[in-house]
Backbone bond lengths (Angstrom), bond angles and torsions (degrees), N, CA, C in turn:
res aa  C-N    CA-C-N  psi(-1)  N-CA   C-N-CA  omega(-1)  CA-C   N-CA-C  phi
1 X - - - 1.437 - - 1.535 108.95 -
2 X 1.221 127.58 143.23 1.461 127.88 -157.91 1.793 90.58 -118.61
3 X 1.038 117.74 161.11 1.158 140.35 150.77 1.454 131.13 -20.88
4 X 1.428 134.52 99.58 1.278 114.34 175.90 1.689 142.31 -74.07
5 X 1.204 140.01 -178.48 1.548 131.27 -131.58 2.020 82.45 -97.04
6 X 1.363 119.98 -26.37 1.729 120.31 167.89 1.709 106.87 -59.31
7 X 1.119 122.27 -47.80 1.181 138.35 -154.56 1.600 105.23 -81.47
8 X 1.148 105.39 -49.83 1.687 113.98 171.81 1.501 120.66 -71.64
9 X 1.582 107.14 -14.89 1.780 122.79 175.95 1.675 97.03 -93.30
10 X 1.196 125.92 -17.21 1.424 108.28 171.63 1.593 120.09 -87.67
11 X 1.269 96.65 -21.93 1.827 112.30 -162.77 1.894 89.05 -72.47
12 X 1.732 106.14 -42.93 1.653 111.16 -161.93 1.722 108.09 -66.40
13 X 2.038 98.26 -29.63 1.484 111.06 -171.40 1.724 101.55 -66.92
14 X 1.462 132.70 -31.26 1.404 150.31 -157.48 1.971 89.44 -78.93
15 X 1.105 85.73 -65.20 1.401 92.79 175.45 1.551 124.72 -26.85
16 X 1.523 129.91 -55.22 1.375 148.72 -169.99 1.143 95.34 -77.75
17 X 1.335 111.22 170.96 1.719 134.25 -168.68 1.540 87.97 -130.97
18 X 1.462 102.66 144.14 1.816 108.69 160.05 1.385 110.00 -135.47
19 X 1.542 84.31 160.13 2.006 90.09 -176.66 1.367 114.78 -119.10
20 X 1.415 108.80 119.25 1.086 101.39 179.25 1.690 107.11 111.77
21 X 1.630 98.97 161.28 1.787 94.30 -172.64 1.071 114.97 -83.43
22 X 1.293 121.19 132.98 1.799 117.22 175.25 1.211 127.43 89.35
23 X 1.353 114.25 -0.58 1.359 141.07 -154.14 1.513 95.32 -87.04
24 X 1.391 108.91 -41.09 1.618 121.41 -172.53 2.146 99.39 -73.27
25 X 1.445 119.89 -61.97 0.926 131.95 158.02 1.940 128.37 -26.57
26 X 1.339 93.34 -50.66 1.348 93.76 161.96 1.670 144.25 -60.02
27 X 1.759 84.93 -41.21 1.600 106.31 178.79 1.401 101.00 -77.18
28 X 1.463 121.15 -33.49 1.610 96.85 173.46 1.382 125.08 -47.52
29 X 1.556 106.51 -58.17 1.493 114.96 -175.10 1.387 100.05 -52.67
30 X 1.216 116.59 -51.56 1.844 107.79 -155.47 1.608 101.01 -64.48
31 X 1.590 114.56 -34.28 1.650 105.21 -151.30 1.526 90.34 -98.01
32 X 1.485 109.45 -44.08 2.006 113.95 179.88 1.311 124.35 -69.56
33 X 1.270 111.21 -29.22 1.483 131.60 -173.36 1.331 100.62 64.00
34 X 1.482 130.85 45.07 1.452 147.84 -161.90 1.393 107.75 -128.70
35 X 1.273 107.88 110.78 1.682 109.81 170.70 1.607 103.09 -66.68
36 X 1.630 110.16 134.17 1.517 114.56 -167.61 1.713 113.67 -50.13
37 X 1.499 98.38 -34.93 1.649 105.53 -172.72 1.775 101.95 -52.30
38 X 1.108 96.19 -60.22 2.098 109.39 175.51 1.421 100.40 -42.31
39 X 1.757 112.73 -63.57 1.805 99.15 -160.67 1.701 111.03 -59.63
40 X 1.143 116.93 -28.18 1.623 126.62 -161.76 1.904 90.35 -73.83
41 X 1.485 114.77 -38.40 1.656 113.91 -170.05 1.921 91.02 -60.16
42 X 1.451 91.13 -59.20 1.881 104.27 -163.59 1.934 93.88 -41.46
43 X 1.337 98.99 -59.87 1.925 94.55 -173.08 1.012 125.09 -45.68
44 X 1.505 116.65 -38.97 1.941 127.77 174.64 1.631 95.45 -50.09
45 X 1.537 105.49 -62.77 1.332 104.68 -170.74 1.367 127.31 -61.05
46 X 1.383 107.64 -3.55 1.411 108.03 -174.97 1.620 114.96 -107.53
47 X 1.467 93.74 -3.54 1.652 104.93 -177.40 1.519 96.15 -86.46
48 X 1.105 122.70 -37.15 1.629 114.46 165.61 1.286 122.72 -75.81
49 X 1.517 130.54 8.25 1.433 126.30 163.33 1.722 115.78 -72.09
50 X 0.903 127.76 103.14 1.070 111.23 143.49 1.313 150.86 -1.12
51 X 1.558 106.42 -62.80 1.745 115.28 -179.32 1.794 85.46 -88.39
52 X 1.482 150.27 -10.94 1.437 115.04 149.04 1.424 97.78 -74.48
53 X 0.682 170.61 -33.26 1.901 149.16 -159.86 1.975 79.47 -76.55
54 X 1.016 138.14 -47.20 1.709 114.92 -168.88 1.171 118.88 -81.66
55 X 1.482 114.99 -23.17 1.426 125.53 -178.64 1.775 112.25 -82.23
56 X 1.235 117.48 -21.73 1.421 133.48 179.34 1.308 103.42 -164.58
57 X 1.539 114.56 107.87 1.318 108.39 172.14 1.680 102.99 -109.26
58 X 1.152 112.35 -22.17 1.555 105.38 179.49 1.855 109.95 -56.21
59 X 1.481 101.39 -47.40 1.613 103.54 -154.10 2.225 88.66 -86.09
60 X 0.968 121.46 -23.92 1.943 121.66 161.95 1.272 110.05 -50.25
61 X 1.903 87.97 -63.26 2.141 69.85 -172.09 1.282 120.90 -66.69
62 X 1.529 132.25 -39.57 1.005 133.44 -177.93 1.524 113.57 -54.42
63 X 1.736 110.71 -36.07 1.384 83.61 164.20 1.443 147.48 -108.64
64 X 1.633 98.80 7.55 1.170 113.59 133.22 2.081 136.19 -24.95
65 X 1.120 58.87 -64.00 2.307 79.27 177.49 1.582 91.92 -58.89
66 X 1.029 120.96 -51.84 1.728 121.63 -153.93 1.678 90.97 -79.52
67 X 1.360 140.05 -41.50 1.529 137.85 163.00 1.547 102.12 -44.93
68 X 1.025 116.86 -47.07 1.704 104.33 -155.86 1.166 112.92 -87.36
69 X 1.498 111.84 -27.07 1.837 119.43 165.91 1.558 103.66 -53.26
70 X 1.458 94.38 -58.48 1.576 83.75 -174.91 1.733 128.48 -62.74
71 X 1.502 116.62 -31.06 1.300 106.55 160.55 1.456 130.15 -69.74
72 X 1.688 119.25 -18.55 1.138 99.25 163.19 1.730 133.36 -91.73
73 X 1.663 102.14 25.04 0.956 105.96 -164.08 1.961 102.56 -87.35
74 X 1.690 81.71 -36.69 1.892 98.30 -178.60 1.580 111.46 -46.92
């Protein structure tokens, strides 16, 4: 089972750079129609999918790495 068309719009949103504050926050709502608190739950969950580590493994692991810094930072 592959990935669905939400799931593949978050991996592409991870992908982009934004400038500026909120800028990232905004485009969720406008492009996901995702309150940020929801998209950030959906991404955790998607860093443990599997078929995202095959469908994008560059932009997983990396944010993988960037999750685990931050928990071992707490």
């Amino acid at each position: 089972m592959e990935l669905g068309r939400r799931e593949l719009d978050i991996l592409a949103l991870e992908r982009r750079s934004f400038s500026g504050p909120g800028a990232k926050e905004r485009t969720i709502r406008e492009e996901l129609g995702l309150a940020p608190v929801r998209y950030y739950q959906l991404l955790n969950a998607l860093l443990n999918d599997p078929r995202a580590l095959a469908a994008d493994p560059v932009t997983v692991n990396r944010l993988r790495r960037v999750r685990e810094s931050r928990r071992s930072e707490r």
